[in-house]
N, C-alpha and C positions, 0 to 999 in steps of 0.2 A: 462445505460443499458435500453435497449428498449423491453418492456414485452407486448405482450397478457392480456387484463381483467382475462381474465382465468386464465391463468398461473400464474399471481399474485395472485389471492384467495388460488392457490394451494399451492405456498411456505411461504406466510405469516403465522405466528404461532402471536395463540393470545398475543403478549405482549406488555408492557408498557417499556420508559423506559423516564429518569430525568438525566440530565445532569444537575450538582451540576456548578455552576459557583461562581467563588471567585471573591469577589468585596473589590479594595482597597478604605479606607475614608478619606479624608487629613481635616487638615485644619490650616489654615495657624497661625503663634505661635505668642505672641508678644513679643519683644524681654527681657520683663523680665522672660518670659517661655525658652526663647533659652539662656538667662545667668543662669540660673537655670541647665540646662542640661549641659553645659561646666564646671559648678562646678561641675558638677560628674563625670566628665573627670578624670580618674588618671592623666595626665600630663596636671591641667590646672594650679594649681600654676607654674609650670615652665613656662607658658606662658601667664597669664595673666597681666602684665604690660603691654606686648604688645599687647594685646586683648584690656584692657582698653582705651590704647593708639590710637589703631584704630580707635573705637568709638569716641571718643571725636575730632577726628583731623577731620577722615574723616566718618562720619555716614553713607553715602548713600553707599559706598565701605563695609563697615562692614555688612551692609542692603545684599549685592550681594551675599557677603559670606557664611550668613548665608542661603539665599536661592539655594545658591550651596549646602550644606551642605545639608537644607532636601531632595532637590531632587535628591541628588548621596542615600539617604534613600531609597528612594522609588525605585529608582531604582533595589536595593539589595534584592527589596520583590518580584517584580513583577514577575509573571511568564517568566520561558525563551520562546523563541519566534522560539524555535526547534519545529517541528512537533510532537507532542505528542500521544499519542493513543486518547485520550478524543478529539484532533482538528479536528482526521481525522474522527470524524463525522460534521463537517463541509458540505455544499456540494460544489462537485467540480465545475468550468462553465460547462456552458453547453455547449454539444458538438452536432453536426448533426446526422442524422440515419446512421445506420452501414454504410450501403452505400454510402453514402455521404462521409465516415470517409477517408483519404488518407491510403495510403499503405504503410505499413515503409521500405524502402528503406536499403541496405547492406551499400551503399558509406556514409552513417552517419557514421560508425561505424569502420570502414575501406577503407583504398584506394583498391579499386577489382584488380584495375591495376596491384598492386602489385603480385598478387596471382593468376590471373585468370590463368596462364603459369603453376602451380601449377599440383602436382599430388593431388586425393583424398585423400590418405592417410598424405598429408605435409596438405593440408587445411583443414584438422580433427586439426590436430596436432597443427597448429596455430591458431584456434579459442581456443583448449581447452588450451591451455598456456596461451592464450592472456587473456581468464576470470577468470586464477587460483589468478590474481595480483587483479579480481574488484571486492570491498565489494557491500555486499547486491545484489547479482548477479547467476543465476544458469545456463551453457549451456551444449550444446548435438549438436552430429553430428547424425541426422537420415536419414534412407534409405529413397531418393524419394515414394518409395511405399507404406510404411508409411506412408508420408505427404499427399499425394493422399487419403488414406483411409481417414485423418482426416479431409479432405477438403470436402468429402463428404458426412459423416457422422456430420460433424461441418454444411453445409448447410439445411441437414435435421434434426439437433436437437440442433439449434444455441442457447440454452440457457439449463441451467441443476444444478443440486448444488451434492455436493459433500461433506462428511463427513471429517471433520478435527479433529483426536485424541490431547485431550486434557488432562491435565491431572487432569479433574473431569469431564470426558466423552468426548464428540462429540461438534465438533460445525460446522455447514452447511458452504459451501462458495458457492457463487455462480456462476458460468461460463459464457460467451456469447462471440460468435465469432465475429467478424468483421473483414474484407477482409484478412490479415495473421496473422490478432491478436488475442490472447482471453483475456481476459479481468475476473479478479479474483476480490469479491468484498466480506466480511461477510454478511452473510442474516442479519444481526441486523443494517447494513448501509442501506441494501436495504430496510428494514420495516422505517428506517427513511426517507431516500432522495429519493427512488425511484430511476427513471433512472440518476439522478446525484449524484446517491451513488459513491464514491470515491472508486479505487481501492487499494487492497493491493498486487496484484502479476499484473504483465501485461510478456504475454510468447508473443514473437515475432516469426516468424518464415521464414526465409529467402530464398527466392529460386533461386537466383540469380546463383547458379553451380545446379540446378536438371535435367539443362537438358544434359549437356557435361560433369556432375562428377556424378550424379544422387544419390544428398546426400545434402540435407535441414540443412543450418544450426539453430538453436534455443537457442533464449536466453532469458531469466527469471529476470524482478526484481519486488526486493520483500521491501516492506516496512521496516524496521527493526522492528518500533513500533508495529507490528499486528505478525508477522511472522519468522523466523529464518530457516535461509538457511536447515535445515531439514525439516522444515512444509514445504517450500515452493517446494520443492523437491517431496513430499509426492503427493503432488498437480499434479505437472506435471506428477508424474509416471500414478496417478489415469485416469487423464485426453488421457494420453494413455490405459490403462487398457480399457478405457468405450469408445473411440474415435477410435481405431485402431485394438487392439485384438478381435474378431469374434466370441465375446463372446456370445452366445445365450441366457443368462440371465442378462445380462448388456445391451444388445442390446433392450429386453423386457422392461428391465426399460428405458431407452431413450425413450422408444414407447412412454409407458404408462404415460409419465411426460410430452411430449408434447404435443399427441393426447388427451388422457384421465387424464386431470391433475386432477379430481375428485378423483379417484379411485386411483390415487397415493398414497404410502407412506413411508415416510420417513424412518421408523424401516428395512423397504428393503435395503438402502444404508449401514445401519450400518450394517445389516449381510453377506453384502458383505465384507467390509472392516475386520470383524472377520474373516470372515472364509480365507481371505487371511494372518491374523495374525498366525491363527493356522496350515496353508500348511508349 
């Protein structure tokens, strides 16, 4: 994500933060420490003639063995190598300025061929079936007109954060458009990596029928590890609410966070998001 000096002073909040990292310590046994340890084996009387017998026949074989043995160990400690929430502050590569960025293309995702013959209503109907099957995933069929306002409003206020209920409060995410993407990241990635904070939602937005079916279609994923198909959901309504609806006090805060990121603040967002709680 690519920020303004200014706009960074504005969303950064003073904190700290330590990522706790585990460190495995070996050290290699000698083999009266590793016959020691097979005597505590429940089933090493059943098998120690032929243990003994190993050893004495063929030592360097016995030698391999046991160094299979500690390292299928270590292996059973090591952390898994799944994308975790603590990795995903990691940073990601780097990538070019929005601009720069490609435009994600519909034929990734489908063949158009297929559909382009299609009425409006059958290629609502087959986007929204086709991502009822895909995990960690949220889509929508929106009016062209829509898409338009967001394109516009996404040019003139290409970066913004947003409130995510939690449940021992709020936690900011941070928004920024690029060409038909936006790009969702936590403010606690961006106070660490900056613009190679890693994202946790990335909303695509396709416009490949807006002009002969004039209906955008949009699709959402979401991290698992940060997110769940209802935060992430949350996300995208917001991102309409403050992108699309003609809202004249949402529209003030866009102002005020890009022009005047001084005199922003944050308690703003969250008493929008209440008093949408409480309507």
């Amino acid at each position: 994500m690519h920020l303004t000096t200014t706009l960074i002073r504005s969303v950064l909040f003073r904190a700290s933060f330590r990522a706790a990292r585990n460190t495995i310590a070996t050290s290699p046994k000698n083999m009266q420490e590793v016959l020691e340890d097979l005597k505590n084996n429940p089933y090493y009387d059943k098998y120690s003639s032929k243990i003994k017998q190993l050893q004495k026949e063929n030592p360097s074989q016995f030698q391999k063995r046991v160094e299979d043995v500690e390292q299928s160990k270590k292996k059973k400690i090591e952390a898994p190598k799944e994308r975790q929430y603590s990795q995903l502050l990691n940073p990601k590569e780097r990538v070019g300025e929005p601009e720069q960025i490609k435009r994600e293309s519909l034929d990734k995702i489908m063949k158009i061929d297929l559909i382009k013959d299609k009425s409006k209503d059958e290629v609502k109907s087959i986007w929204e079936q086709y991502h009822l099957q895909k995990e960690y995933c949220i889509a929508a069929t929106i009016p062209a007109s829509d898409f338009e306002k967001l394109q516009e409003n996404g040019s003139r206020y290409p970066t913004f954060i947003l409130p995510l209920p939690r449940s021992q409060g709020y936690e900011f995410m941070m928004c920024q458009f690029a060409q038909n993407t936006v790009h969702f990241t936590p403010l606690l990635y961006f106070q660490v990596h900056k613009e190679n904070a890693p994202e946790c939602l990335t909303i695509i937005h396709y416009d490949e029928f807006m002009k002969d079916k004039n209906i955008v279609l949009m699709r959402g994923e979401y991290d698992k590890n940060v997110l769940n198909a209802k935060e992430a959901q949350c996300l995208a309504n917001q991102l309409q609410m403050y992108y699309v609806q003609a809202d004249p006090e949402k529209i003030q805060l866009l102002e005020t966070f890009t022009k005047k990121p001084d005199e922003f603040k944050h308690m703003d967002l969250i008493k929008q998001i209440e008093n949408l709680s409480l309507n």
